[in-house]
C-alpha positions in Angstrom: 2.0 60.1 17.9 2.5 56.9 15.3 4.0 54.2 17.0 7.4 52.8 15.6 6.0 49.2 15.7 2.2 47.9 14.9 0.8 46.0 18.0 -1.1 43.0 17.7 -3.3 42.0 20.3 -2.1 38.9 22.5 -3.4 37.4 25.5 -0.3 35.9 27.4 -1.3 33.7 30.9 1.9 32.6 32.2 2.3 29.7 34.8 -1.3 30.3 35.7 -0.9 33.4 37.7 0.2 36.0 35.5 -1.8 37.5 32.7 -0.6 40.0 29.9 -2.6 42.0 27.2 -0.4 44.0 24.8 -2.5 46.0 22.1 -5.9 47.3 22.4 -8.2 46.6 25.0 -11.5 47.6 26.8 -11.6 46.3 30.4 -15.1 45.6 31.4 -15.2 44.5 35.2 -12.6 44.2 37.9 -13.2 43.2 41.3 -11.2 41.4 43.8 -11.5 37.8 42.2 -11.9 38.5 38.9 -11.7 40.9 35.7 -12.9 41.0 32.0 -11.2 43.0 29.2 -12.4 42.7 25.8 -10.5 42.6 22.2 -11.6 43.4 18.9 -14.6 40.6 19.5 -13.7 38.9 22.1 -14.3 39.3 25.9 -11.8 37.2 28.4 -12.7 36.8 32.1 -10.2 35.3 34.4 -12.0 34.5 38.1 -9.6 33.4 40.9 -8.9 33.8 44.6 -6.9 37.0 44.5 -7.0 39.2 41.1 -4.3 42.3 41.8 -3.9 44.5 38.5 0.0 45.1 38.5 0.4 47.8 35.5 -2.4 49.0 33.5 -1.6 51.4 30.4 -3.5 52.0 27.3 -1.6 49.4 25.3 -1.0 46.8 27.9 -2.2 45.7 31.0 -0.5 43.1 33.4 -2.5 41.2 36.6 -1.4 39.0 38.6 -3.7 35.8 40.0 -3.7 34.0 43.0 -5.4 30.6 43.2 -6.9 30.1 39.4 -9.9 29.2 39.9 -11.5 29.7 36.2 -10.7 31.8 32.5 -13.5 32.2 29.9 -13.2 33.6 26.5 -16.8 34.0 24.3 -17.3 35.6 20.7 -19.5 38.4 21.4 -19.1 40.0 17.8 -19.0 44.1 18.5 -22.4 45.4 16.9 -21.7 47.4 13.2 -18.5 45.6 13.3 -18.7 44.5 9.6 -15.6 42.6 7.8 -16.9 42.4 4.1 -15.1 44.2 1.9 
């Protein structure tokens, strides 16, 4: 199914306790205080006192976070991930 409207990737943390990834995604950890996704070459790992995954679809995913305690993003570059033309 093609999709009406191209998503971009976007990382939205709202008032420090709500998190929102629209587009692709990989999540790599979850546990009760924290979780890790990871886009295109990016990985993002938000650690606080209470991490509660409120929707997770294919295309977006929506947590909620009690008590932000810390948020890390790192370049980790995807390997054969080339961009020269």
């Amino acid at each position: 199914m093609k999709k009406l409207f191209a998503l971009h990737p976007s990382i939205i943390l709202d008032e420090f306790n709500s998190l929102r990834i629209t587009g692709n995604y990989r999540l790599l950890a979850l546990s009760e205080q924290s979780v890790s996704f990871q886009t295109n070459d990016y990985v993002m790992t938000v650690k606080g006192e209470d991490v509660t995954v409120l929707m997770l679809t294919e295309q977006h995913a929506h947590i909620s976070i009690d008590e932000l305690q810390e948020v890390t993003v790192r370049f980790t570059p995807e390997v054969g991930n080339s961009y020269e033309s």
